[in-house]
C-alpha positions as CSV (number, residue, x, y, z in Angstrom):
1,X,70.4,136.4,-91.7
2,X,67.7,137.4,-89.5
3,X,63.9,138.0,-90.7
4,X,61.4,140.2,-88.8
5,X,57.7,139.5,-89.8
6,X,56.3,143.3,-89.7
7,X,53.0,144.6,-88.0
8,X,50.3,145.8,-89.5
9,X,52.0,149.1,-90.2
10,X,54.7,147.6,-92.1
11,X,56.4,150.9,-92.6
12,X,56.5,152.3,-88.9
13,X,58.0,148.8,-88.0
14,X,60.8,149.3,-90.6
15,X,61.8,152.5,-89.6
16,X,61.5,150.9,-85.5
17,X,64.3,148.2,-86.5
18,X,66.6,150.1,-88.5
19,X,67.2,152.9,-86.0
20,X,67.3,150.4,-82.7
21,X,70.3,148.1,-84.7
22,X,71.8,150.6,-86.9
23,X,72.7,152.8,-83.1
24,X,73.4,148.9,-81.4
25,X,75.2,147.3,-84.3
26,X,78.8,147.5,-84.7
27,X,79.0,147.8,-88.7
28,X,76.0,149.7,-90.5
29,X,73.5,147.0,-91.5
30,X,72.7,145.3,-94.1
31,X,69.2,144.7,-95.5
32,X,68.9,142.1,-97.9
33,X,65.1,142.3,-99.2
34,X,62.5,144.5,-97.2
35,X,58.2,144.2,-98.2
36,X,54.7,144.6,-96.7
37,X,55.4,141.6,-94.8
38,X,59.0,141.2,-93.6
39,X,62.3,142.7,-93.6
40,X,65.6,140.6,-93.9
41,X,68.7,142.1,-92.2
42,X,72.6,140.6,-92.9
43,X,75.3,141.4,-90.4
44,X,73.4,141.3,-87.3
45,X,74.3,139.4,-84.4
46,X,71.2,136.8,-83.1
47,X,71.8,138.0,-79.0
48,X,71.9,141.6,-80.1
49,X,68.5,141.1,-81.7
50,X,66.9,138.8,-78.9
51,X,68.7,141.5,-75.7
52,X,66.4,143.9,-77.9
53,X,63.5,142.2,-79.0
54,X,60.9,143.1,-76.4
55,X,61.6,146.7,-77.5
56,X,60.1,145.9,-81.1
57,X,56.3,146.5,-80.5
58,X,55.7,147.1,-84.2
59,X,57.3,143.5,-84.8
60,X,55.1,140.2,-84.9
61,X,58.1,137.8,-84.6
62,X,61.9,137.3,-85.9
63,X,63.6,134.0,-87.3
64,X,67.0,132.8,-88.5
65,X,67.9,131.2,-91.4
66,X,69.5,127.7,-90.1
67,X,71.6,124.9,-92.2
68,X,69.6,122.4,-91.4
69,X,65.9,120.7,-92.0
70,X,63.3,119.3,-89.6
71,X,64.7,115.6,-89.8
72,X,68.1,116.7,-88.4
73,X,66.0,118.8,-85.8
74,X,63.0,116.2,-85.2
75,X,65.9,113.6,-84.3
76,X,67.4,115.8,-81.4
77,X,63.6,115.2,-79.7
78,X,63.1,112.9,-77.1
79,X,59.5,113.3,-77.1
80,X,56.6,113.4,-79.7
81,X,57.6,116.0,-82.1
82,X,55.7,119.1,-82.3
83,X,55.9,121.9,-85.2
84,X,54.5,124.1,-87.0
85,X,55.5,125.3,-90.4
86,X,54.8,128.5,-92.3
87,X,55.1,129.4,-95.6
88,X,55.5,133.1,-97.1
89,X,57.0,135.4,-99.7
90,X,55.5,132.9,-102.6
91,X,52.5,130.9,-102.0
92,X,52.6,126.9,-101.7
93,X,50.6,124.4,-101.1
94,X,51.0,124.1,-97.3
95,X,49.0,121.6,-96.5
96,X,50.9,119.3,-99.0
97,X,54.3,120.4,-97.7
98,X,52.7,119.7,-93.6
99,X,51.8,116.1,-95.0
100,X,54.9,115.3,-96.5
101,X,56.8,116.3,-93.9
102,X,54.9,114.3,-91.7
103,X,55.7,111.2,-93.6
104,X,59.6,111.8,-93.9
105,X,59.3,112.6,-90.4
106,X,57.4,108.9,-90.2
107,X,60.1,106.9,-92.2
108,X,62.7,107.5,-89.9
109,X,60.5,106.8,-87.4
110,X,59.5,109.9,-85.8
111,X,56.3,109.9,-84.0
112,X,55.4,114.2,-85.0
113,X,52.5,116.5,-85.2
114,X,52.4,119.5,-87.0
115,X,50.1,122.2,-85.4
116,X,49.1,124.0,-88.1
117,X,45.2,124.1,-87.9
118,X,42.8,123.7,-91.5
119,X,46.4,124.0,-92.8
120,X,47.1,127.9,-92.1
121,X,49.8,129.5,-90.9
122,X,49.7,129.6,-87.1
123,X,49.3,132.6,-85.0
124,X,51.7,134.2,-82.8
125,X,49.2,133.2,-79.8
126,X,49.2,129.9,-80.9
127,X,52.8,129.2,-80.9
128,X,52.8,131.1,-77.4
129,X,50.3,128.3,-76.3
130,X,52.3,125.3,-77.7
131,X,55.7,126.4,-76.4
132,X,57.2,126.3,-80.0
133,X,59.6,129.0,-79.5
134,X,60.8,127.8,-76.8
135,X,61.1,124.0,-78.0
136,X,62.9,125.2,-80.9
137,X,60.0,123.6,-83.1
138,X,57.9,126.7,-85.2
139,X,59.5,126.6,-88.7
140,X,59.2,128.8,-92.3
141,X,60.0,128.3,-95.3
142,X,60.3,131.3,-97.4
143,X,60.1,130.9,-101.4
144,X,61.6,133.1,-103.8
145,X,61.8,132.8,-107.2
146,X,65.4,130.9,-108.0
147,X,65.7,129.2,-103.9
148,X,64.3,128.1,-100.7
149,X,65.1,128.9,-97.2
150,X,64.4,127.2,-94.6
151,X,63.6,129.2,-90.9
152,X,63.1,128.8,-87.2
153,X,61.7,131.4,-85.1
154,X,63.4,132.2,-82.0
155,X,61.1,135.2,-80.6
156,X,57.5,135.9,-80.4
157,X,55.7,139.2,-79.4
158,X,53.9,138.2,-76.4
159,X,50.3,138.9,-76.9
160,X,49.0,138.7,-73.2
161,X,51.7,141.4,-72.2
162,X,51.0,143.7,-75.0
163,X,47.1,143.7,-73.5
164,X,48.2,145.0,-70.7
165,X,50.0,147.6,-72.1
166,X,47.5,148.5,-75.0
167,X,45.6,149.9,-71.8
168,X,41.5,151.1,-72.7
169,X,41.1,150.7,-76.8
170,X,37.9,152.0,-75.9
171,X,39.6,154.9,-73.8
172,X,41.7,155.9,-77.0
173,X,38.4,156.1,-79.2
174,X,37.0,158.2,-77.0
175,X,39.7,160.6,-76.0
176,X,42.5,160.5,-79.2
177,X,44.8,158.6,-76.3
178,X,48.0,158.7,-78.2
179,X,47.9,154.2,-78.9
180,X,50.8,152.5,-77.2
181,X,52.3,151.1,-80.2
182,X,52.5,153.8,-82.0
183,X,54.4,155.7,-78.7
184,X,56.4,152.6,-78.5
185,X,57.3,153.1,-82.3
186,X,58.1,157.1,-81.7
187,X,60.1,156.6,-78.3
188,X,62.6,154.5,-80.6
189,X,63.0,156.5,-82.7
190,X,63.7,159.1,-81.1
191,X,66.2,156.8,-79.7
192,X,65.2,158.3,-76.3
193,X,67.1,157.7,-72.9
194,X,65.4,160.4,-71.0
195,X,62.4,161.8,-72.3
196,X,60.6,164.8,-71.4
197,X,56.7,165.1,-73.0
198,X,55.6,169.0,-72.9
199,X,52.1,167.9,-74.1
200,X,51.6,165.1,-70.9
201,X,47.6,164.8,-71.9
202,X,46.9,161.3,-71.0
203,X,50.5,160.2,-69.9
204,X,51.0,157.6,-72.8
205,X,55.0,158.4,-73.1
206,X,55.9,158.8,-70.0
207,X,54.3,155.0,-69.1
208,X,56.0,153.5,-72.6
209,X,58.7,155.4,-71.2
210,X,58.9,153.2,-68.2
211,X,58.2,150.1,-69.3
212,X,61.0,150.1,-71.9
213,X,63.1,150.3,-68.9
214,X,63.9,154.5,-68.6
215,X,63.8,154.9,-65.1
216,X,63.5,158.8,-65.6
217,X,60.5,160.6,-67.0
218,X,59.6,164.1,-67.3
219,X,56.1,166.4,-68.1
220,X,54.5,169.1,-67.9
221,X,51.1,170.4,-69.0
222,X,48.8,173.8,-68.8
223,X,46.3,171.9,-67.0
224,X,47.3,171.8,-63.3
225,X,44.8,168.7,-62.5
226,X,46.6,167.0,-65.5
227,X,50.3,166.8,-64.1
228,X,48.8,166.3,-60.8
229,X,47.0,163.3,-62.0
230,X,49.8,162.1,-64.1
231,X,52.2,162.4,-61.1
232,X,49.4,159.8,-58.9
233,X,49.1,157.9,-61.9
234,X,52.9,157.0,-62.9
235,X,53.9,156.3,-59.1
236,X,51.1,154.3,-58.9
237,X,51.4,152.2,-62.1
238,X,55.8,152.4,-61.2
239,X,54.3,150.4,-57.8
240,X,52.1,147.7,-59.9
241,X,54.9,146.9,-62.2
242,X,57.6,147.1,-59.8
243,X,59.5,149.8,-61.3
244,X,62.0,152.3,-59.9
245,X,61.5,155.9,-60.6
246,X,65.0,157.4,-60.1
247,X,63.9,160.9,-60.6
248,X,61.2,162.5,-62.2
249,X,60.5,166.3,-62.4
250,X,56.7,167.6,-63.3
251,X,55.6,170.7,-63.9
252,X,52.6,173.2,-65.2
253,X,53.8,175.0,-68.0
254,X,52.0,176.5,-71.6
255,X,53.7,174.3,-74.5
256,X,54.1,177.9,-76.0
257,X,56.7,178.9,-73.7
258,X,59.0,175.9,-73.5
259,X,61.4,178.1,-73.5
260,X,60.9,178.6,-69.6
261,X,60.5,175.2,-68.6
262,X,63.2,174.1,-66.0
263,X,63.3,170.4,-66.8
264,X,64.8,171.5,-70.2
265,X,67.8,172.6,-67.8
266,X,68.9,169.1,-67.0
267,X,71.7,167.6,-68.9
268,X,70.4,164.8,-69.5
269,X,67.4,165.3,-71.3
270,X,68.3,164.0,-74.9
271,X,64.5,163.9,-76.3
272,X,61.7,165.3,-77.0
273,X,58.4,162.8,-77.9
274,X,54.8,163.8,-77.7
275,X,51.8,164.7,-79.3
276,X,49.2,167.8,-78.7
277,X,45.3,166.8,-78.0
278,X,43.8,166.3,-81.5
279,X,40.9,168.3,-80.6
280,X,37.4,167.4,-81.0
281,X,36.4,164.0,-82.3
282,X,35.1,163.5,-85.4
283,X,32.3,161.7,-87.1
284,X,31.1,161.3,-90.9
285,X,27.9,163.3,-89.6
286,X,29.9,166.3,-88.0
287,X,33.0,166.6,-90.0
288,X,33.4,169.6,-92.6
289,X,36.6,171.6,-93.9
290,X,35.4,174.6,-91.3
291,X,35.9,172.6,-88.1
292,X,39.1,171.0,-89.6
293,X,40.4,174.8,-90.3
294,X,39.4,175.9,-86.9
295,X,41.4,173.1,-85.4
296,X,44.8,173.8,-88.1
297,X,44.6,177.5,-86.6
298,X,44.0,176.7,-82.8
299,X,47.2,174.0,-83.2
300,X,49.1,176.1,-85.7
301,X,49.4,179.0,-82.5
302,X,50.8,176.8,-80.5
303,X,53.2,174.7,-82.4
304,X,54.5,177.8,-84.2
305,X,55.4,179.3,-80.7
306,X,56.7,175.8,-79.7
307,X,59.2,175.8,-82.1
308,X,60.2,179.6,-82.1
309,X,61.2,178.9,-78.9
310,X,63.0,175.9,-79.3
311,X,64.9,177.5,-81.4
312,X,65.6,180.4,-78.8
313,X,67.2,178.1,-76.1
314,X,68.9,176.1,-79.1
315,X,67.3,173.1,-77.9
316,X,69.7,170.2,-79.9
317,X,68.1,166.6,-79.1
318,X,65.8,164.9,-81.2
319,X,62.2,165.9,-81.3
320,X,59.7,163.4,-82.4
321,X,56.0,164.5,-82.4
322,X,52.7,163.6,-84.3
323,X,49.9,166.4,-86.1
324,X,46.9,165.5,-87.0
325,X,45.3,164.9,-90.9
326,X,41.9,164.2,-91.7
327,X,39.8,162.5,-94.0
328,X,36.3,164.2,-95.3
329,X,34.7,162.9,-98.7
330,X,36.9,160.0,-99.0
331,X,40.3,162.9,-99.5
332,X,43.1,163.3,-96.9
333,X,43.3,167.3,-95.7
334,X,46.6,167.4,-94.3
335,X,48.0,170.3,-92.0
336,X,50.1,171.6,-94.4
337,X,50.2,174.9,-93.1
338,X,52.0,173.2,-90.2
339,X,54.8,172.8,-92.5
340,X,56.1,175.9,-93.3
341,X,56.5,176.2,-89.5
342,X,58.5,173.0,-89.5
343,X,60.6,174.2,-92.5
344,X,61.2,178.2,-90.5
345,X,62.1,176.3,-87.7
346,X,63.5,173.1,-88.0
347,X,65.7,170.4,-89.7
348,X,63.1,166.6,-90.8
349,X,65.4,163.9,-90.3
350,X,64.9,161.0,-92.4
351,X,64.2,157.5,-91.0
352,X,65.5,155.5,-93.8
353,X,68.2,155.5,-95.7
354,X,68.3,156.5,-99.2
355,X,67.8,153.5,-100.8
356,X,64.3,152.7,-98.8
357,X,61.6,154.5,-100.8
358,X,58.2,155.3,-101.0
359,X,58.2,154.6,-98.1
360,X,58.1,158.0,-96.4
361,X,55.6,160.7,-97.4
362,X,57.4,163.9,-99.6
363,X,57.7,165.1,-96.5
364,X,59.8,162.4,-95.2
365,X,56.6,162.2,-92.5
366,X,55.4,158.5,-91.5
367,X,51.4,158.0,-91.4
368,X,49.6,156.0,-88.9
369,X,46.0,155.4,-89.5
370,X,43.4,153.4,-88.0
371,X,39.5,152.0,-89.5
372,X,37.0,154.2,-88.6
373,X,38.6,157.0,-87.7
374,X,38.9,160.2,-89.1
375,X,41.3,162.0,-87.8
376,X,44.7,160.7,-88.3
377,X,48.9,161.1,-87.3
378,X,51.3,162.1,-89.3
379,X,54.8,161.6,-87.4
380,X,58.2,163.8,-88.0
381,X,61.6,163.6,-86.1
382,X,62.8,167.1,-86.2
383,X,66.1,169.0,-85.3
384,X,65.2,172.9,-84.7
385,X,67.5,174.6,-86.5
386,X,70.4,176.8,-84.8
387,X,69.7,180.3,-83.8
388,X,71.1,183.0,-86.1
């Protein structure tokens, strides 16, 4: 069995991991117990999941279930024995479990040190630091009511690389910058291979894009400066990471008419992901339901043209996009007028599977919010419908 311990946004990481191993598995898989914390998957091969892993930005780290214990483990060592133990699904006493095991560990004489500081789980920095993924050494035990299992982790989301992806927080505050996890989470689901982003804005897709190892990218925008700048930006940031554009294809084009774009044209674009500017930022001293209305009909003009003529060109890939929903007086004002477009025009496909649920909005939309903000995402994957 193999156990992911989930991000933040539990339920944008489950929906990441089922639709990357259900299309790379074999045999549909098979969850065993899924939470706010972790999700347990059957029937999946460990060198599937580690070939994979780096893909998984919503994902904190992953362990296997293993037949043996820390003596069997601790004896294979050469060297003093470093671990670290963690223990989750029902509470223990950890720090009584740490100095037991340091004991056992003692009566067979082991010298050992566990590196679990004031006797709290360890962060995933910290086992970075002390090399305990790659010694084999950071452990879990997992307690459920009737048994115990006993873990080892064998991968780690790497925090210093994910800085240097999460480029400008500040940036993203500022502008509505569409976060790089969140793109991360929509390019995988989309289950993209070539990607084209009609709304380019601040380029966020097209670099997630590339650094999950799609070598072709395509955009366009109704801003001439903006494609122009996001051409100088991706061969530029292709340069610093030492990645091969094999073709890209940018051009200035009105979202309404997507219908007339030429990139469309090419075989092998299989996916749509993007997201429109979210308009104006909002504060608690600005906000009122006039402003939100004038931004619902400003969007709604576009998107509802978007989609009519998707539909015209029977566009068939997957389309993966986020709209925006606010929160005024402590009450979520979503753009439901956006859905009867969606519903005219297109097909929501569900990213679960039956049995997963509230887990999803009625919708069948995912949410991603973030503190002290108060405009927020709501993401569908879409099929437009076929043309009469």
């Amino acid at each position: 069995m193999i156990w992911f311990l989930l991000g933040r946004e539990y339920k944008l990481s489950i929906a990441e991991i089922l639709t990357v191993f259900n299309q790379l598995n074999d045999t549909e898989i098979k969850t065993v117990y899924f939470g706010n914390d972790f999700l347990i998957i059957d029937w999946l091969d460990k060198q599937l999941v580690l070939n994979n892993a780096d893909k998984l930005w919503w994902t904190i780290k992953i362990v296997e279930i293993i037949d043996w214990n820390i003596l069997d483990i601790a004896t294979e060592h050469e060297w003093k024995f470093k671990y670290w133990i963690s223990i989750y699904w029902i509470k223990k006493n950890l720090k009584s479990i740490l100095n037991q095991t340091k004991k056992d560990l003692k009566s067979w004489w082991i010298s050992s040190r566990f590196i679990n500081k004031d006797f709290k789980n360890i962060s995933s920095a910290q086992i970075i630091g002390e090399k305990l993924v790659k010694n084999a050494t950071d452990f879990s035990y997992i307690y459920t009511n009737d048994r115990i299992y006993f873990w080892r982790t064998i991968w780690v989301q790497n925090i210093d690389n994910y800085s240097k992806r999460d480029y400008s927080k500040d940036r993203d505050m500022q502008t509505w910058m569409l976060p790089p996890k969140l793109c991360q989470m929509m390019l995988n689901i989309s289950w993209w291979k070539n990607v084209y982003d009609p709304f380019v804005w601040l380029w966020t897709v097209l670099i997630e894009s590339l650094l999950m190892w799609n070598t072709k990218v395509y955009w366009s925008d109704l801003n001439e400066k903006m494609v122009e700048t996001s051409k100088s930006n991706i061969t530029n940031f292709a340069k610093e990471y030492n990645l091969s554009l094999e073709d890209q294809e940018f051009i200035k084009l009105n979202a309404k008419f997507i219908n007339e774009s030429s990139i469309l044209q090419k075989k092998e674009i299989d996916s749509i992901v993007s997201e429109w500017y979210l308009w104006e930022i909002m504060t608690k001293k600005n906000i009122s339901i006039d402003r939100i209305n004038k931004q619902k009909d400003s969007l709604l003009s576009i998107y509802t043209k978007f989609f009519e003529n998707l539909k015209k060109i029977s566009y068939k890939w997957n389309l993966v996009i986020c709209f925006p929903f606010w929160e005024i007086n402590w009450k979520y004002i979503y753009f439901e007028e956006i859905y009867n477009e969606i519903n005219k025009y297109c097909i929501v496909e569900k990213m679960y599977p039956e049995n997963f649920k509230d887990l999803t909005s009625k919708s069948w939309s995912l949410l991603y919010k973030r503190d002290k903000q108060l405009v927020w995402r709501e993401i569908f994957k879409l099929k437009i419908k076929e043309a009469n």
